[in-house]
C-alpha positions as a LaTeX table, in Angstrom:
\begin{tabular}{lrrr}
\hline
Residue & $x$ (\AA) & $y$ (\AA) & $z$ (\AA) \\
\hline
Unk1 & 0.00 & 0.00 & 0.00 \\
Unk2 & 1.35 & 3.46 & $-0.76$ \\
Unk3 & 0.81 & 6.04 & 1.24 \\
Unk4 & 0.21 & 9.75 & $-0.07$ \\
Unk5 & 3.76 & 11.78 & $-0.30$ \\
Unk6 & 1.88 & 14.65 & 1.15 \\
Unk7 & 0.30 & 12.99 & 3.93 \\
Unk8 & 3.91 & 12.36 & 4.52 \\
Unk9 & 5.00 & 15.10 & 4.03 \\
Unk10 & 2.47 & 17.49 & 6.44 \\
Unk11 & 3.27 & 14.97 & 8.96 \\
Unk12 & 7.31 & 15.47 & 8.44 \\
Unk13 & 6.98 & 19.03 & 8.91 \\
Unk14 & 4.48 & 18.99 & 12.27 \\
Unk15 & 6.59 & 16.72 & 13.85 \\
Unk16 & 9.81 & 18.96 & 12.56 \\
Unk17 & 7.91 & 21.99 & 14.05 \\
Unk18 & 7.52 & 20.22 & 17.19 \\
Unk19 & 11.25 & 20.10 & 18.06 \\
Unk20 & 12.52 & 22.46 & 20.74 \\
Unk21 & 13.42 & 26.13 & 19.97 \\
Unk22 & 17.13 & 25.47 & 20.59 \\
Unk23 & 17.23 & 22.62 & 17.41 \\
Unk24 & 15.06 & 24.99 & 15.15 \\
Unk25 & 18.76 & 25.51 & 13.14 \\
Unk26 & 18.61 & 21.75 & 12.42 \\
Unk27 & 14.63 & 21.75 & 11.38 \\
Unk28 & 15.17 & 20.73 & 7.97 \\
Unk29 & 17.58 & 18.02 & 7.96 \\
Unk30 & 14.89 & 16.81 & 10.66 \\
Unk31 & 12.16 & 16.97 & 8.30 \\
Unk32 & 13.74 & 14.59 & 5.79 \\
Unk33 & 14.80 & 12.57 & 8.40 \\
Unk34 & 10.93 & 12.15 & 10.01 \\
Unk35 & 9.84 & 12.24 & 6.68 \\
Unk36 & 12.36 & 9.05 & 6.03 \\
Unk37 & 11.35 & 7.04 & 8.62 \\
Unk38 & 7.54 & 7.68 & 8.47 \\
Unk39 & 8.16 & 6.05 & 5.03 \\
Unk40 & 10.33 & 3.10 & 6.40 \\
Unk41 & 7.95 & 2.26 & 9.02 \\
Unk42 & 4.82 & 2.79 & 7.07 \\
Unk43 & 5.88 & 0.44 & 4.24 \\
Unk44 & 6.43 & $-1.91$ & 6.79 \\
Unk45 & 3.03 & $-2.85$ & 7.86 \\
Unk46 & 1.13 & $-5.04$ & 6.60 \\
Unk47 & $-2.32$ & $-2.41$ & 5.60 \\
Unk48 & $-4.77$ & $-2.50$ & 2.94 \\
Unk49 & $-7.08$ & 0.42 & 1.46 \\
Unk50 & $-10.51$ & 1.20 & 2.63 \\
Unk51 & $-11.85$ & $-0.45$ & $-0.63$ \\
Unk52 & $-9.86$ & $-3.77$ & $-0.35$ \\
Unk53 & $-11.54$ & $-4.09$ & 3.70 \\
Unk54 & $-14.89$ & $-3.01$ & 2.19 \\
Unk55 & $-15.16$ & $-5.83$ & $-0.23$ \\
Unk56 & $-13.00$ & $-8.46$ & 2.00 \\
Unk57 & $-15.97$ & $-7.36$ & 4.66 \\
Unk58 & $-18.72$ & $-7.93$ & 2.11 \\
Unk59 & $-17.63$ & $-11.67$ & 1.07 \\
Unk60 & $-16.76$ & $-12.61$ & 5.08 \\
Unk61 & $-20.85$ & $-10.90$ & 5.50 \\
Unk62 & $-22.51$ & $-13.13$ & 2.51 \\
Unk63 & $-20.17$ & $-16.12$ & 3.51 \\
Unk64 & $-21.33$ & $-15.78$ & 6.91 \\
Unk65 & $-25.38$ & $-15.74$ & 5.60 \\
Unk66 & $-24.57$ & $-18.83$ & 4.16 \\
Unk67 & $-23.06$ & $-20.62$ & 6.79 \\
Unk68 & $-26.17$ & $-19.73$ & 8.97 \\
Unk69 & $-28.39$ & $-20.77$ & 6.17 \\
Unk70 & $-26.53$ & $-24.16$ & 5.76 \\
Unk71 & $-26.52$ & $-24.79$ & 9.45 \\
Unk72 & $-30.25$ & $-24.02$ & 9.76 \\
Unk73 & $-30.55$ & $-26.85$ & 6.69 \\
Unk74 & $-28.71$ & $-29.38$ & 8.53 \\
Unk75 & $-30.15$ & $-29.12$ & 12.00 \\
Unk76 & $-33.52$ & $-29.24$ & 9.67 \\
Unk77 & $-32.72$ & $-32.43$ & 8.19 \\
Unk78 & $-30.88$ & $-34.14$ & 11.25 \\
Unk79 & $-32.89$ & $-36.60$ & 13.00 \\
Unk80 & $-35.03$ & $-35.97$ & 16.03 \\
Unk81 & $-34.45$ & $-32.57$ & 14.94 \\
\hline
\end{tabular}
């Protein structure tokens, strides 16, 4: 999954604005480096997009249905049921 440069990029320079008053000199070279490891640690994990969990959730829902209506046609047809 790929995540959007300037996502990455507003969240570089908060986090670079965040830093003390005394390291403000070394702001920039802090940027890149958030913006670096953001990046690193992002591509990392293991995510998928909103869409992909929207139509994973839809098959686990109508897979589910059909479980229930499968078990409610075997405990039908089972005997002393």
């Amino acid at each position: 999954m790929n995540f959007d440069p300037k996502t990455l990029d507003e969240l570089a320079r908060r986090l670079a604005e965040s830093v003390p008053p005394g390291l403000s000199a070394m702001r920039e070279e802090l940027e890149q480096n958030f913006r670096s490891v953001l990046q690193s640690g992002l591509s990392r994990l293991d995510l998928v997009t909103r869409q992909e969990f929207e139509v994973q959730s839809g098959v686990l829902r109508r897979t589910r249905e059909r479980l229930d209506q499968l078990e409610e046609r075997l405990r039908r047809l089972e005997p002393g049921a």
